[in-house]
Structure formats: C-alpha cells, structure tokens
C-alpha positions as CSV (number, residue, x, y, z in Angstrom):
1,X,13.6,-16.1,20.3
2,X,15.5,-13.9,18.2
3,X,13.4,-11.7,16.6
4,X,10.0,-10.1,18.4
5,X,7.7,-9.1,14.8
6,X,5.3,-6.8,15.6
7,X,3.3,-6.4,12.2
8,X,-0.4,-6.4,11.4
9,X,-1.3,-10.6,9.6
10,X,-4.2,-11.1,7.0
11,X,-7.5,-11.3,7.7
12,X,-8.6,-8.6,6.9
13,X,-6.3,-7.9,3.4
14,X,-4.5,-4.6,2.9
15,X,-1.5,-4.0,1.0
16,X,0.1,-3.5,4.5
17,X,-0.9,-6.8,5.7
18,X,-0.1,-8.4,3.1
19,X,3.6,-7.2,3.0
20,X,4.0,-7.9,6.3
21,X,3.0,-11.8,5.2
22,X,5.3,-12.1,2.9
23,X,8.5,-10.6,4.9
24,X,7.2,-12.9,7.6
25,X,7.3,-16.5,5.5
26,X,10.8,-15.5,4.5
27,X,12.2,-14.6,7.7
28,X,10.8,-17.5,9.6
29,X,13.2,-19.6,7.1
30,X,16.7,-17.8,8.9
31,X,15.5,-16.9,12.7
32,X,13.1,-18.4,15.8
33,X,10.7,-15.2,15.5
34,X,8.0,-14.6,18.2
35,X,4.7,-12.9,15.9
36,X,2.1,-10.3,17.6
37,X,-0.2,-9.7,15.1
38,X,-1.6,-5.9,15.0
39,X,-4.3,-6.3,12.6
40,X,-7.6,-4.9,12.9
41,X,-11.0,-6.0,12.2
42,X,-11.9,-3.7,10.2
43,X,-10.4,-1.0,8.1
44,X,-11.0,2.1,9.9
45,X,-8.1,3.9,11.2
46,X,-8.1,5.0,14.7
47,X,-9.6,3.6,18.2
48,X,-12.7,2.3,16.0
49,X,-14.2,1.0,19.0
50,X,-13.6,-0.1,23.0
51,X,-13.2,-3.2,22.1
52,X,-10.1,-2.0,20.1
53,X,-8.9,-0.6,23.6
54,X,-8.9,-3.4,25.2
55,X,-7.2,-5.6,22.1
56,X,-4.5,-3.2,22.6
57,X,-3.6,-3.3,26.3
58,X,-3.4,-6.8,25.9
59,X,-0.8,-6.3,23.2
60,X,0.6,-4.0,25.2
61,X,1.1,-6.9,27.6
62,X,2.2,-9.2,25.2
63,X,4.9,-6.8,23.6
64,X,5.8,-6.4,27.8
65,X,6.4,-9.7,28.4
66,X,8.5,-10.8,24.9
67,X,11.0,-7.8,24.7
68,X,13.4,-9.0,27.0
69,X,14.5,-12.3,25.1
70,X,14.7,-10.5,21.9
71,X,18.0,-9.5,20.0
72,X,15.6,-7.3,17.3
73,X,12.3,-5.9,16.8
74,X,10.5,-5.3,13.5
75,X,7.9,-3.3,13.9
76,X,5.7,-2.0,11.3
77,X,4.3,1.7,12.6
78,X,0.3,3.3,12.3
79,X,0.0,6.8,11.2
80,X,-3.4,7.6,12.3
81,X,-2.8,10.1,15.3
82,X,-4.6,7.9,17.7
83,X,-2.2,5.1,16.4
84,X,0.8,6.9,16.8
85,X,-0.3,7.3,20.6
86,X,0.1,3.8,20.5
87,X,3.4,3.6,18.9
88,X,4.8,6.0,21.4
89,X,3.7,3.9,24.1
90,X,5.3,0.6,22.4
91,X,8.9,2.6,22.2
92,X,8.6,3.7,26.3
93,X,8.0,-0.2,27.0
94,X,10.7,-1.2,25.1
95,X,13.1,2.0,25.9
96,X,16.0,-0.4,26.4
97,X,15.8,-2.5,23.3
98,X,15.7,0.7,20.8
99,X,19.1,0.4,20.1
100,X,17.8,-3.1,18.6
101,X,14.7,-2.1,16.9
102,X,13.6,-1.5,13.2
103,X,10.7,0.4,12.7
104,X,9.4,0.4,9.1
105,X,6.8,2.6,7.7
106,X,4.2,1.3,5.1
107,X,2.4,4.4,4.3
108,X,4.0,7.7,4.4
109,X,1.1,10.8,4.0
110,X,-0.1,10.5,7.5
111,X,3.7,10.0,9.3
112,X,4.6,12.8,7.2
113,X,1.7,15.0,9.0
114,X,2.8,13.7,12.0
115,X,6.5,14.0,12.1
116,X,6.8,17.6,9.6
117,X,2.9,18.7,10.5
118,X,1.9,21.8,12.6
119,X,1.8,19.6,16.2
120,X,5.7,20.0,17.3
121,X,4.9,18.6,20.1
122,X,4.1,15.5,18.8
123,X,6.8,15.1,16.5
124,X,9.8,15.5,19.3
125,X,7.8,13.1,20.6
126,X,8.3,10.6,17.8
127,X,12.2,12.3,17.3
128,X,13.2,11.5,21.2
129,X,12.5,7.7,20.7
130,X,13.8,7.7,16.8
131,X,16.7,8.7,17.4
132,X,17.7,6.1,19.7
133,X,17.2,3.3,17.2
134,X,18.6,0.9,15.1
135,X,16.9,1.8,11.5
136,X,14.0,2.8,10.0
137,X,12.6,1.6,6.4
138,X,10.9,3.5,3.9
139,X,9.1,2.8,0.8
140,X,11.1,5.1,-1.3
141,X,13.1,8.5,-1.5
142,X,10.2,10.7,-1.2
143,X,9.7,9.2,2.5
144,X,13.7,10.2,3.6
145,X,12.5,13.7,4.7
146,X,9.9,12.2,6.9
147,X,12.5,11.1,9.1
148,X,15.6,13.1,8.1
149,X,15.7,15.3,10.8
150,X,15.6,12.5,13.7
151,X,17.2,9.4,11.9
152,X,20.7,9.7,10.1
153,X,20.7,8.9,6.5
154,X,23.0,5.6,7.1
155,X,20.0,4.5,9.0
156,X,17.3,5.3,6.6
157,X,16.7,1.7,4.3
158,X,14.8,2.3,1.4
159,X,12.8,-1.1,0.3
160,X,10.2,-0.4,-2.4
161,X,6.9,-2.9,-2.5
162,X,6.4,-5.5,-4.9
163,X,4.2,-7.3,-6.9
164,X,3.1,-11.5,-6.1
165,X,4.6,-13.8,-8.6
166,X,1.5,-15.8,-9.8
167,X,0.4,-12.1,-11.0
168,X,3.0,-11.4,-13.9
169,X,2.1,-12.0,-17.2
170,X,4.8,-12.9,-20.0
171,X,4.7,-10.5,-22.6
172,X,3.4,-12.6,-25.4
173,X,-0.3,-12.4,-22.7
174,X,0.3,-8.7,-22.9
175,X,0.5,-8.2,-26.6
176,X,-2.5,-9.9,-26.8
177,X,-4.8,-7.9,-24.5
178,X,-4.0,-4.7,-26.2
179,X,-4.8,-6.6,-29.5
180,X,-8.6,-5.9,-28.1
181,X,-8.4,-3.0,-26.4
182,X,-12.5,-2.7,-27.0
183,X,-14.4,-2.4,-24.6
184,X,-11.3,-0.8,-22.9
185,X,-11.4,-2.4,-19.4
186,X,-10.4,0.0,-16.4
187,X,-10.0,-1.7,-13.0
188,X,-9.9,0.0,-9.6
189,X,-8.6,-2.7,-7.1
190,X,-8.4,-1.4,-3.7
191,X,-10.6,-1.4,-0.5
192,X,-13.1,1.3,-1.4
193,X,-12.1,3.1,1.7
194,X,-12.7,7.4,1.9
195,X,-10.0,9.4,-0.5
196,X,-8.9,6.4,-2.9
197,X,-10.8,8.0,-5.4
198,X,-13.7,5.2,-6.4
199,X,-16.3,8.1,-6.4
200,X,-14.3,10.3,-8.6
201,X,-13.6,7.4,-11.0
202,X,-17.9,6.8,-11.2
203,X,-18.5,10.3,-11.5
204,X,-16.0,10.2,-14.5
205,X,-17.6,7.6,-16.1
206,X,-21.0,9.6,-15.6
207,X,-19.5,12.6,-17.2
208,X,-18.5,10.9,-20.8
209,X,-20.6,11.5,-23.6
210,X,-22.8,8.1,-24.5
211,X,-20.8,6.5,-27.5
212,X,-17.5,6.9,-24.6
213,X,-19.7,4.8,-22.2
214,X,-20.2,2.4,-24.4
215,X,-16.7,1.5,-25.4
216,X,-15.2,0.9,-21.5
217,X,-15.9,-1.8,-18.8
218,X,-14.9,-0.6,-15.0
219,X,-14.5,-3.2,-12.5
220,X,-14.2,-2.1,-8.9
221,X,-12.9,-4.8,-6.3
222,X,-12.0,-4.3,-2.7
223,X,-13.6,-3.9,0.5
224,X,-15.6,-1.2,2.5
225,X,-15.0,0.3,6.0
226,X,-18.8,-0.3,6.9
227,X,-22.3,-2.6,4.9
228,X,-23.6,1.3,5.0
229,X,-20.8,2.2,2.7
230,X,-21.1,-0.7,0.4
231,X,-25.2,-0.3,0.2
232,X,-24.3,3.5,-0.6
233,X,-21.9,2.9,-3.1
234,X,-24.0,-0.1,-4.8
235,X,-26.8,2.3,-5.5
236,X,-24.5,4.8,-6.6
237,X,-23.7,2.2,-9.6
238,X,-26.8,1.3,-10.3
239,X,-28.3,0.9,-13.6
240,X,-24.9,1.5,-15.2
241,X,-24.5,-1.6,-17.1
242,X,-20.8,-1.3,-17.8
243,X,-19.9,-0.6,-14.0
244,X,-19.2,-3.9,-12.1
245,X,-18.4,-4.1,-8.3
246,X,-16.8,-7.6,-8.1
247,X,-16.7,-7.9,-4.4
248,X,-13.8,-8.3,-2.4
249,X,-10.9,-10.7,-4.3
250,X,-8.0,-12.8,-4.1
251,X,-6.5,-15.7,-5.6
252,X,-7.5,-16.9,-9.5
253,X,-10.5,-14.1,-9.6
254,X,-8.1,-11.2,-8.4
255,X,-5.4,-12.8,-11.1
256,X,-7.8,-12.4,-14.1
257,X,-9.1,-9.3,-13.3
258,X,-5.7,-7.7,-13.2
259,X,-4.9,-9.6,-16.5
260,X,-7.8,-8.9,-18.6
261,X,-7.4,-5.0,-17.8
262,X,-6.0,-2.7,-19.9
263,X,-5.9,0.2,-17.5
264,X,-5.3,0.2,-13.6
265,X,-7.2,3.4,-12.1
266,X,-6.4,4.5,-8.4
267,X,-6.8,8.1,-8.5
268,X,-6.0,8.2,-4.5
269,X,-5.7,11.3,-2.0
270,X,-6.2,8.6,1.1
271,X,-4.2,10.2,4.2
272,X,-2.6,7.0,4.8
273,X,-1.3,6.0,1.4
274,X,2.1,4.7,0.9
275,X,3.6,2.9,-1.9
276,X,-0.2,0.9,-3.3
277,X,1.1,-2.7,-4.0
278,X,-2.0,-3.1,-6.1
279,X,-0.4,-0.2,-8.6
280,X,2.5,-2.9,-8.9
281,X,0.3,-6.0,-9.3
282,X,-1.0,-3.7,-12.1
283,X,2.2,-3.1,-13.3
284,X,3.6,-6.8,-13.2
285,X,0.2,-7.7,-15.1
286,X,0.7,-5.2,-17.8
287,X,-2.0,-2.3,-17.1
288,X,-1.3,1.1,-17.6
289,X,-2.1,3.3,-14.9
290,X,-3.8,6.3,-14.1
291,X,-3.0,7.7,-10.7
292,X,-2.2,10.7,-8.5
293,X,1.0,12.1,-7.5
294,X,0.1,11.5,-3.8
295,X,2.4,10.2,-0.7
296,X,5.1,7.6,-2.5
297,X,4.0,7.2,-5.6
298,X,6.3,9.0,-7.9
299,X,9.5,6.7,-6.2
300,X,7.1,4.3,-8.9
301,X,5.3,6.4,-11.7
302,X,6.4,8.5,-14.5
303,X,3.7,10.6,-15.9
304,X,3.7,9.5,-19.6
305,X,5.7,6.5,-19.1
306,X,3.9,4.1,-16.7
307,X,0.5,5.8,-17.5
308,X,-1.2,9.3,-17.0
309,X,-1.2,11.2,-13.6
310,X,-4.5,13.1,-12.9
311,X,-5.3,15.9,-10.1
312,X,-7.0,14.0,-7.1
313,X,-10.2,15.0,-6.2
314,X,-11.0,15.6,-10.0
315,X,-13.9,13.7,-12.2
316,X,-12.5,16.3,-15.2
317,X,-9.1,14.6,-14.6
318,X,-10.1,11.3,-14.7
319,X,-12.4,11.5,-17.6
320,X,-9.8,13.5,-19.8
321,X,-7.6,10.5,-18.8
322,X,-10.4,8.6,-19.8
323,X,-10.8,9.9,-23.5
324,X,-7.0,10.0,-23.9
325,X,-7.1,6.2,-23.3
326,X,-9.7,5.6,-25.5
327,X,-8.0,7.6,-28.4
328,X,-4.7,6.3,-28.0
329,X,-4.6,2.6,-27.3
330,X,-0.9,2.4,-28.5
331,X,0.5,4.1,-26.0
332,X,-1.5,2.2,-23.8
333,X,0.5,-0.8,-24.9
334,X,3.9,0.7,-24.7
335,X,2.8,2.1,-21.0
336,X,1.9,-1.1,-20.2
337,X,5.0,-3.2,-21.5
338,X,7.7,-0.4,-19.7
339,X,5.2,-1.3,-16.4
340,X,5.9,-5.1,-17.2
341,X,9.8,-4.7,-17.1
342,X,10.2,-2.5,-14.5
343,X,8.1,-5.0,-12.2
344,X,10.7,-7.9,-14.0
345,X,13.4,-5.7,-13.1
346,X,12.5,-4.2,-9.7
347,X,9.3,-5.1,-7.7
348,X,9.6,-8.7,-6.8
349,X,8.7,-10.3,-3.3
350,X,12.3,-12.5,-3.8
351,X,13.9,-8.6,-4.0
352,X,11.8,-7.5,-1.3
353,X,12.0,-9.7,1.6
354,X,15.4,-10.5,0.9
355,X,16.4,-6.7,1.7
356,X,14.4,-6.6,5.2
357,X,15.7,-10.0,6.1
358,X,18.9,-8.6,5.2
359,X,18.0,-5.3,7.3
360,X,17.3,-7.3,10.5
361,X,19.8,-9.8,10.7
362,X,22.3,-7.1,10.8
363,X,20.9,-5.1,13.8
364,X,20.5,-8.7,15.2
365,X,24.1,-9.5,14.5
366,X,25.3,-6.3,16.6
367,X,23.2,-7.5,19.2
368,X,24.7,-10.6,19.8
C-alpha cells in the first residue's frame, strides 16, 4: 500500500466523519490506501465502555501490523484526554514512520486544553512525538498556536472545512426565501450532544413574549448521546407547537431543511468543537447564522457580516439575537447572500480534498 488512513468512517454521522469520507473518495482516486476505521458507536467521547477497550487493542493491532508497508500515514487525532492516551500509544507503535506521518486535527478546543492546558506533562508528551513528524493540519489560524510550540510553521497546513455540493443554493432560491421571511424559520442541525447549545436555544424561545413566538419556526435535527437524552429533551419541547425535533437527517430531508431556513442557530461551547461543517452547509444554503465565538469559528464568521455572535451559555443572548432577526429581515438577506459567496468562493469539498491529497502525496513523495 502506500498510504495507511487512520480516520473515523460513517455510521454514525459527525462532521468529523464525514470529512474524513470525503478526503477518503478522493484520495483512493491517486494512491492503493489501506483504511482503519476509528469510528465509534456512539457519540460519547472517552472509553464509553469495555467493549470500546477491546475495539481498540485490536486496532492497535491492526495499526501494528500495516505500518511497515506504508510510505504515509493520515491520521485524524481525538481530543478527549482518554483519546489522546490513545493517540500517544499510536505514535510509540509507529515511532519509526513519524517522519512519514500527517496528523490532522478536526476539532481544536479540547487539543488546545491538552497541548497549552495546566497538565505539562501531558503536553511534552504530545510535543516529544510532534515534533518528529511530517505535518500537522489545522482547520484554520486560530488552531496554529495549538501546535506552534512543537511543530514549525512550515509544517503547520491550514485546510478549512467545507460545505457538500448538492447543498448550495443559486441565489435566485435565496432571494426568494427571504421574500417570506414569516414565520422566520431557525434551524439547529447538529447532534444534540452536551454544550452545543440546543437547551439555550429552547429556553430562548420560552423567554420571547407571545406575539415573537408566534412569528418563528425552530427545527432541531441531529442525534443524541443516549434514548435518556432524547426522551428528556422531547418533553422539554413539548406542547410548543412551533418547536420541531426532526430526527436525525441526511440526504433530500437534510437539503430542504437547510434551504427553507432563514437562520442557522448553533450557539456551541462543546469542548471538542472545531470548525462545525454544518455552519457551512448553512452558509452554502444561504442562512444566516447565529453562533459563538468558540474553538475555530471566527477563521469562518464575522459578527455582523455572516450573522450575529451571541455569549454561550446565554438564553438572553440568543433571544436578543432572536428579536434582532425578527426586526430586521434585511440584513438577514444580505448576511445570508455574503454566507452564499464565501461558501462559492472558499468552502468547497473539490478545494478541500484537493489540499490534503496534495498534503500527503508530498510527504509520500519524500518517502520514496
């Protein structure tokens, strides 16, 4: 083979997964690649059970028994600490091939605890094998000091995320939706996992004064860490007639939520955030946004220009957001048509895996 990918597949669907896909069907198209899938079951971060244990000695094994006929690694990293514990152990197995390996991380809040965080010990950890490889990729500049003090900058690749093709609107579809902007329809698509914000955004809606109520829609789509969370969060919405949960979506449904919404809300302070592809799905599908400034997203949003950053943690945020929407739908409209061009312009999956094809071939070029 030529290059070892050691990168978490679909099912389940996360942004990370996802990305990982879509680098995947491109690269198979220039080298023999040998796949070790690192998904999960489920979305909780963490040794979530033994079973997991086991799953990961025998990748362990697996990664053992490929390394050696490689001439690169991609390898996507965890940033949960138990995680990183198995990162570390990944680098001492594959000590030698370092020199040939690119690491790329697709969140950035939790590395950053890990690498700049309180636990030195833990970061020279990371450092003693970082510094021994071939590159590391980031989602965007906020994510350089993460690694600046082990990786040199020549060996720091920026690659923003991108949006799926069959999600962009033209603008003409655009124009349209904002020529009915009531009810103004608010979408929060993300697995409803702790610290993405989906509570705050209901207790928002609770907050506004009746007539307000009455003149939005929310939809809420994504999966749940556990049924007890789902049942929770079901009777949490309950008897609010303008709060939908649709379930967890992809294909045609996921395309018409994202183009019937006027505003995209993911008011996030998750601990393992990156870059949220959804935020450019929304953008490609010409939704404003309201968000937080948490982990990579401002290398993506402009308070004012793609939308209106809130404080996270905050129902008062949100539903000052909220009324500001609801007074202003013009803006929404221009927020919405600068989010369509810069998704054009920049966030592309052509753009995307092009770059980390591009990224790997040339660490697999020195190795020959």
């Amino acid at each position: 083979m030529s290059v070892l990918f050691l990168a978490p597949l679909p099912e389940p669907v996360t942004g990370h997964s996802l990305a990982c896909q879509v680098f995947l069907e491109e690269l198979v198209k220039h080298m023999d690649v040998e796949v070790i899938d690192l998904n999960k079951k489920d979305f909780r971060q963490g040794v979530s059970s033994p079973a997991r244990i086991f799953e990961v000695l025998g990748i362990l094994g697996r990664i053992w028994r490929k390394k050696g006929s490689c001439r690169a690694i991609y390898f996507t990293v965890s940033e949960s600490l138990a995680g990183n514990t198995k990162d570390l152990l990944i680098y001492l197995l594959c000590f030698r091939q370092l020199p040939r390996m690119v690491i790329h991380l697709h969140g950035g809040a939790g590395m950053r605890e890990i690498m700049l965080g309180s636990n030195r010990l833990l970061a020279r950890l990371n450092g003693f094998f970082l510094r021994r490889m071939a590159g590391v990729i980031i989602l965007g500049q906020r994510h350089v000091e993460v690694y600046s003090n082990c990786v040199s900058r020549e060996r720091i690749h920026i690659v923003p995320n991108f949006a799926q093709d069959q999600l962009f609107l033209d603008q003409e579809s655009v124009d349209a939706k904002f020529r009915k902007a009531e009810p103004l329809r608010i979408l929060f698509l993300s697995n409803l996992l702790p610290g993405k914000g989906h509570l705050e955004l209901v207790e928002a809606f609770r907050g506004l004064d009746e007539r307000s109520r009455a003149r939005i829609e929310i939809d809420f789509a994504g999966g749940f860490e556990s049924e007890r969370q789902r049942s929770k969060f079901l009777c949490l919405i309950d008897g609010a007639s303008q709060i939908r949960y649709q379930g967890t979506v992809h294909g045609e449904k996921k395309r018409q939520l994202l183009a019937q919404a006027h505003i995209f809300c993911l008011p996030t302070y998750y601990p393992y955030e990156g870059q949220p592809i959804s935020l450019l799905e929304a953008y490609a599908s010409g939704c404003a946004v309201i968000t937080t400034d948490h982990s990579g997203i401002p290398d993506v949003f402009t308070d004012g220009v793609n939308g209106y950053e809130v404080e996270k943690r905050s129902a008062a945020a949100l539903r000052r957001a909220i009324v500001r929407a609801l007074t202003m739908p013009e803006d929404l409209h221009s927020m919405a048509t600068a989010n369509l061009r810069a998704a054009q312009l920049r966030f592309r999956t052509s753009i995307y895996a092009r770059e980390l094809v591009r990224i790997v071939s040339e660490v697999h070029e020195r190795a020959g």
